[in-house]
N, C-alpha and C positions, 0 to 999 in steps of 0.2 A: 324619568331618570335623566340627570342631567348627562352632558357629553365627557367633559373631566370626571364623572363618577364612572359610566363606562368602558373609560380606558382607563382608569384605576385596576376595573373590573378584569377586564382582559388581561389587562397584566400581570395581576396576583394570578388568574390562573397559569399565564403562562410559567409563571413561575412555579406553583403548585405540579404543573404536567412536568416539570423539568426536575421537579424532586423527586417526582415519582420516578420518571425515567432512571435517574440517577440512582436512587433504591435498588430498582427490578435488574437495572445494570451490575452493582455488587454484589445481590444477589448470585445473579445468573453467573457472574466471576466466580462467586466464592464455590458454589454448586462444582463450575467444570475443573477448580484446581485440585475441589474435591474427589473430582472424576478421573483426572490426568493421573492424581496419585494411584487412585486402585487400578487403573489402566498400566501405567506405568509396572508397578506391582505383580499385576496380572502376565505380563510379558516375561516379566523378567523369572518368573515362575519362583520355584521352592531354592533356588541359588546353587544346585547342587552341581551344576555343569558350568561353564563360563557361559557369559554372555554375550553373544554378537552386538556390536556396537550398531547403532542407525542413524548414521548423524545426517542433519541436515541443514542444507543455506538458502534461509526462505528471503523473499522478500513479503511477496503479498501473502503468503499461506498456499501457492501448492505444492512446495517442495516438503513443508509441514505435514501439510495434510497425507502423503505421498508416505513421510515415513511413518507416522501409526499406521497405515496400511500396510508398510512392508512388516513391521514388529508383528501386526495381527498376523500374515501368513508365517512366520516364524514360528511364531507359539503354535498355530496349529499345526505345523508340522512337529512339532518337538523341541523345537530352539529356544532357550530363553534369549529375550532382545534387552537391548537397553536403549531407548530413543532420547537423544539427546541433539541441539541447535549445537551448529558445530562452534559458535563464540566461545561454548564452554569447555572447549575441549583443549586439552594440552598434550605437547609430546609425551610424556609419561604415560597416559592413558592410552594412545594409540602403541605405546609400547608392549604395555602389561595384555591387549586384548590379542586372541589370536585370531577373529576377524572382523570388517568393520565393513560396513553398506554404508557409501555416500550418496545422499540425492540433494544437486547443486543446483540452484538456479545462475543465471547470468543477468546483471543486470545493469541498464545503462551503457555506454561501450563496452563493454566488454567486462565488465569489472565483477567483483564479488558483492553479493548483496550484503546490505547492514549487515545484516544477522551473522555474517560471517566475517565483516571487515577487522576485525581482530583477530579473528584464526588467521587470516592472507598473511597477516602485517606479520605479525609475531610468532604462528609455527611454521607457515611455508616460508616466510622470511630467513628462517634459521639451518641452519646444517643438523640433519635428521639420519637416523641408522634404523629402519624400519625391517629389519631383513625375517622377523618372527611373523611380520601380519599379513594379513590377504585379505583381500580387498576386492570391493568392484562401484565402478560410477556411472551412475544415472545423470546422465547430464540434462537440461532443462534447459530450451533456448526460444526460439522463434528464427525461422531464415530468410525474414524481410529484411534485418540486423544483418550488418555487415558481420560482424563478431559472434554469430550465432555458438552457441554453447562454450564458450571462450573459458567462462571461469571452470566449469567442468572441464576440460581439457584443460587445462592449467593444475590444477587440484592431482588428476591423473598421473600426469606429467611426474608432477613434483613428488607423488607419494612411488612411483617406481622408479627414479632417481634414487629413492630414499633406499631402496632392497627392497619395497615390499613386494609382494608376489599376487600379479591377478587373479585372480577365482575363474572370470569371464571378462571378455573384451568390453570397453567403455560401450554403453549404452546412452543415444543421442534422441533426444526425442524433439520432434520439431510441435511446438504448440497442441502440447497432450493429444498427440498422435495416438487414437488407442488400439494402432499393432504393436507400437515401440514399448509402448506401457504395458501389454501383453506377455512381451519377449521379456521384460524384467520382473514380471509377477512370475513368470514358469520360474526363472533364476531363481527366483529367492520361494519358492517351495509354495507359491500361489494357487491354489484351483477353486473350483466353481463349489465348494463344500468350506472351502477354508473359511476362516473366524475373522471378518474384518472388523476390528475392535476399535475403528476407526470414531471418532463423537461428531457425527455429523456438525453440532451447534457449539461443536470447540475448534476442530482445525479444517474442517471443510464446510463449504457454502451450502446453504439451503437451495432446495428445488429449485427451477425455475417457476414462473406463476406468474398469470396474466395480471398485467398491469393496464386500467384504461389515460389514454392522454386525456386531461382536462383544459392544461390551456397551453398556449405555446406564442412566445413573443418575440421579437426581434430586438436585441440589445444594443446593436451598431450602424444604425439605422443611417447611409452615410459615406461608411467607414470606404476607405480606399482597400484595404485588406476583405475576406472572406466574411461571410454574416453572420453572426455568434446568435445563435438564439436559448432562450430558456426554456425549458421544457416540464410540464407539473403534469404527475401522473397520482392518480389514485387506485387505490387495489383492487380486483373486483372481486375480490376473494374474504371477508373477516373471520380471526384478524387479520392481519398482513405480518409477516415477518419482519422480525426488528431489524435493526442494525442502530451504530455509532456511527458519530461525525470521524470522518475518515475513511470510511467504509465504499464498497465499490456497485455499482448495480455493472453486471455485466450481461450482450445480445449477442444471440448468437442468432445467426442468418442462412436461412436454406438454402440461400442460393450462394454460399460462401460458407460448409457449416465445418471449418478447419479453420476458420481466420472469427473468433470469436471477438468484439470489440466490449474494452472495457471502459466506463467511464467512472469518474471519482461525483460521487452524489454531492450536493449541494446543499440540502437541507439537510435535517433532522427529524424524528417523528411525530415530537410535539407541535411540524409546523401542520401535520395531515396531510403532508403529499411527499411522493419522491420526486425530486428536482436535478437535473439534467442541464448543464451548458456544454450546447453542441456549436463546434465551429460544420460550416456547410464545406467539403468538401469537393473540389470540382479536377476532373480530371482533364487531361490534356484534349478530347476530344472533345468536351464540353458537356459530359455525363456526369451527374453527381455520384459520388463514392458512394456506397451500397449501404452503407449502415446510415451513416450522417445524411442522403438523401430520400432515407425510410423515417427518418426520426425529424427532418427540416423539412420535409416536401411532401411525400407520401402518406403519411399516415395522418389521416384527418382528427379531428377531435369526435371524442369519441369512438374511436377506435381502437383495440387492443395489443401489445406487444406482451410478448414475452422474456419480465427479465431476471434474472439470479441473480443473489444478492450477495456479497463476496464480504464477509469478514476481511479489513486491511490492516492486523494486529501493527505493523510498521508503521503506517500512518494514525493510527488513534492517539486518544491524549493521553489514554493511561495511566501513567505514572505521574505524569505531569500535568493531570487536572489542576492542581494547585500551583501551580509553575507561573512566573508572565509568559509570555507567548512574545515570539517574534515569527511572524508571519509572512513570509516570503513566493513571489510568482508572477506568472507573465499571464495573460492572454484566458483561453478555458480553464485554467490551473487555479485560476478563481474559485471553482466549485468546490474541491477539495479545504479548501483555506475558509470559503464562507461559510462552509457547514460546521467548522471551528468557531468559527465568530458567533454564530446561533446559538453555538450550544454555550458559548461564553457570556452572550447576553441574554438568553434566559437562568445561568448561573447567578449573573449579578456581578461576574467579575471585568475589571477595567482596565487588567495589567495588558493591553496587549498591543502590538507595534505590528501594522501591516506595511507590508514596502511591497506594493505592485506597479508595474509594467504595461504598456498600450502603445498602439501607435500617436492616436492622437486626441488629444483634452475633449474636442469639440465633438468625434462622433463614438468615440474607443474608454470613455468612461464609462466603464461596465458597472452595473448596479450602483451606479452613480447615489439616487435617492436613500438608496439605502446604505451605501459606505457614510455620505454624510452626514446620515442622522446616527449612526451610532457613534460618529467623532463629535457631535453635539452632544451625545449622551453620555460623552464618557468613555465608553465602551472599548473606544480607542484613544489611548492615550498618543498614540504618535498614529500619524499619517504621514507615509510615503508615496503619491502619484508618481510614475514617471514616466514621461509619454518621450519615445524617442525620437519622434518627428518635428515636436513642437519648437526647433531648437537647428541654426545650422550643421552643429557637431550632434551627433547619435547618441544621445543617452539612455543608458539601460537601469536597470535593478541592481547590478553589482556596481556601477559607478556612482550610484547613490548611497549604495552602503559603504564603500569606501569614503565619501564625504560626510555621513556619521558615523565615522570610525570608532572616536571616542564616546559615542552613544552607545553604538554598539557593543563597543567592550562593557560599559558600563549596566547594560543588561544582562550582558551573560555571565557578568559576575556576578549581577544578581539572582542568578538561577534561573535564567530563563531560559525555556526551549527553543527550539530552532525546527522551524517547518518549513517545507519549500514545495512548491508544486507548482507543475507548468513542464515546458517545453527541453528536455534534455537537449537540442541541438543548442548550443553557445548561452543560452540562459543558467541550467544546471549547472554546466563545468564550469560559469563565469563565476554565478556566488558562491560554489564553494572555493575556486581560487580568492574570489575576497574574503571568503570566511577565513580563509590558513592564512589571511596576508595579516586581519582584524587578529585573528585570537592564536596563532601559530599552529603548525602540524599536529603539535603532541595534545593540545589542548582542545581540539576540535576531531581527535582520533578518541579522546576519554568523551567526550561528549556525544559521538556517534555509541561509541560499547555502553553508555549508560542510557542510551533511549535519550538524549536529551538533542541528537539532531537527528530528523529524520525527513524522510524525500517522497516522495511520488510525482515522478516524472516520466516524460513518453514520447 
């Protein structure tokens, strides 16, 4: 068989695995919306009593996950619940209810996650007369962040400004602390017999399960900056649990098992492996950081980790499979963004514009082979490099998008999405100050509430 017949071959099937994928994917959607409703249903019981509200502000899914757990101990206490994303919610309803569970994540300095950046804007933005409801907040942080649980405390703040009345004092949980998590499961009528109606394979992440390393490369062979390496792992387990492009594998470490580290996957599963770009970590003593020097130094090939695999409904494509893509990020933020492009060019689709960041052309072109053959194929209609070194003045990702400004608009007039991943320190804040410079406040505020801009950053 000749060698053009067998990359023909390869290719229809990859195409083939990518339809399937894509199948088993709305499927599985359609199953858990199916699920969400009798669940939902299920909570909210026979209607005869009011329903306690459970709202919540996710970013990646545990503040999600968090509230069908707390609605499941309600019902089995006697409570009907009602679980809703706080995006949906309006003053009205926080009116008419007479009490509401908030579980708030914080996310990025301080701020309110998507999922809620239209509640922030427009009900805490507003003058509010709350004085009929009671309340209580599960705040959601990490206290390596300077602004740890900031939007919880804020959220708080602003609903007992409003008259509402506490139930119990803010509850703070530092990185699913699980006494903090404890303290709000007694609250809200939790016990070791309660009905956690929670769907494991809709709003929380599957088991952990050993993954073996297969190979592991050095991508910046060079580089004056720290060593980025790739990392390809196979399951030892069949099958392996699925996931999307977008999606998180997260390690937790024994000898750190409060400080779990997450990383954004890089493939997809029709590639047969999970893929990992790890930057190497080096502390000030000269010891590599604990997770990044288990996963870049330590762990041999052939060796096993254990990882969980983290649904990142905020980063997936969603709604926006059929959307162009504008694809935005610095540095490891890569892996989030390529695992988009895979699944873009096993789709067959061409609409999509990457604008990535490095230091330098010569040793910081990451996945270099492979970024330029799918701008030969198509695959990517616009390429953005921008290496900030290469150049006396600093150039970044938002200075390049400002100099396709009118590309830029010109995409996202065309329905395109907006995806960004990488480095929240001056990366994040910089593109979305150019996104509101490109497409103004109001219109990249409707674009965030309709999933059509979304972030993973860190």
């Amino acid at each position: 068989m000749t060698e053009p017949t067998l990359r023909a071959l390869a290719a229809s099937f990859t195409v083939f695995a990518y339809a399937a994928l894509c199948a088993a994917i709305y499927w599985r959607r359609r199953r858990q919306r199916v699920a969400s409703k009798r669940r939902a249903s299920a909570l909210a019981g026979s209607g005869a009593g009011a329903a306690t509200l459970v709202l919540y502000a996710s970013q990646t899914g545990q503040a999600e996950a968090l509230a069908w757990q707390t609605g499941g101990w309600l019902h089995a206490a006697g409570t009907p619940a009602r679980v809703m994303p706080l995006n949906e919610v309006d003053i009205d309803l926080l009116r008419r209810a007479p009490k509401a569970l908030f579980i708030a994540s914080t996310y990025g300095e301080g701020d309110a996650p998507d999922g809620a950046s239209r509640f922030a804007e427009h009900v805490m933005g507003a003058k509010a007369e709350l004085s009929s409801l009671r309340y209580a907040v599960l705040a959601l942080g990490d206290r390596q962040y300077a602004n740890f649980c900031r939007f919880g405390r804020l959220l708080d703040e602003w609903l007992h400004a409003a008259g509402a009345t506490r139930s119990f004092d803010r509850i703070e949980v530092d990185n699913a602390e699980p006494a903090t998590l404890a303290a709000w499961q007694a609250q809200c009528g939790g016990g070791a017999a309660a009905d956690d109606t929670t769907d494991a394979s809709d709003a929380a992440a599957a088991a952990a399960m050993p993954w073996r390393l297969a190979s592991r490369s050095l991508l910046n062979e060079g580089s004056a900056g720290a060593p980025v390496y790739r990392l390809a792992f196979t399951p030892m387990a069949a099958p392996a649990a699925g996931w999307e492009s977008g999606d998180i594998a997260r390690l937790a470490l024994a000898s750190d098992p409060g400080r779990p580290r997450d990383y954004s996957i890089a493939s997809i599963p029709a590639d047969g492996s999970l893929e990992l770009l790890v930057r190497q970590e080096q502390r000030p003593d000269g010891r590599l950081g604990a997770a990044s020097g288990l996963l870049t130094s330590a762990l041999r090939l052939g060796d096993t980790v254990q990882l969980q695999l983290r649904p990142h409904r905020n980063f997936r494509l969603g709604e926006n499979l059929e959307r162009p893509l504008l694809l935005i990020g610095n540095g490891t933020g890569l892996a989030g963004l390529r695992s988009h492009l895979r699944a873009r060019a096993a789709q067959g689709r061409h609409d999509n514009w990457l604008v990535f960041g490095e230091r330098n052309a010569q040793h910081d072109f990451l996945c270099r082979a492979e970024i330029e053959a799918w701008q030969q194929a198509g695959v990517l209609r616009r390429l953005d490099m921008v290496f900030s070194r290469d150049q006396a003045e600093r150039l970044y990702v938002q200075h390049r998008l400002l100099q396709r400004l009118d590309e830029a608009r010109a995409w996202i007039a065309g329905g395109a999405a907006i995806y960004v991943c990488g480095s929240l320190q001056g990366m994040a804040s910089g593109v979305d100050a150019a996104l509101r410079q490109i497409a103004g406040d109001a219109l990249m505020r409707e674009l965030a509430a309709a999933g059509r801009y979304r972030r993973d950053v860190y």
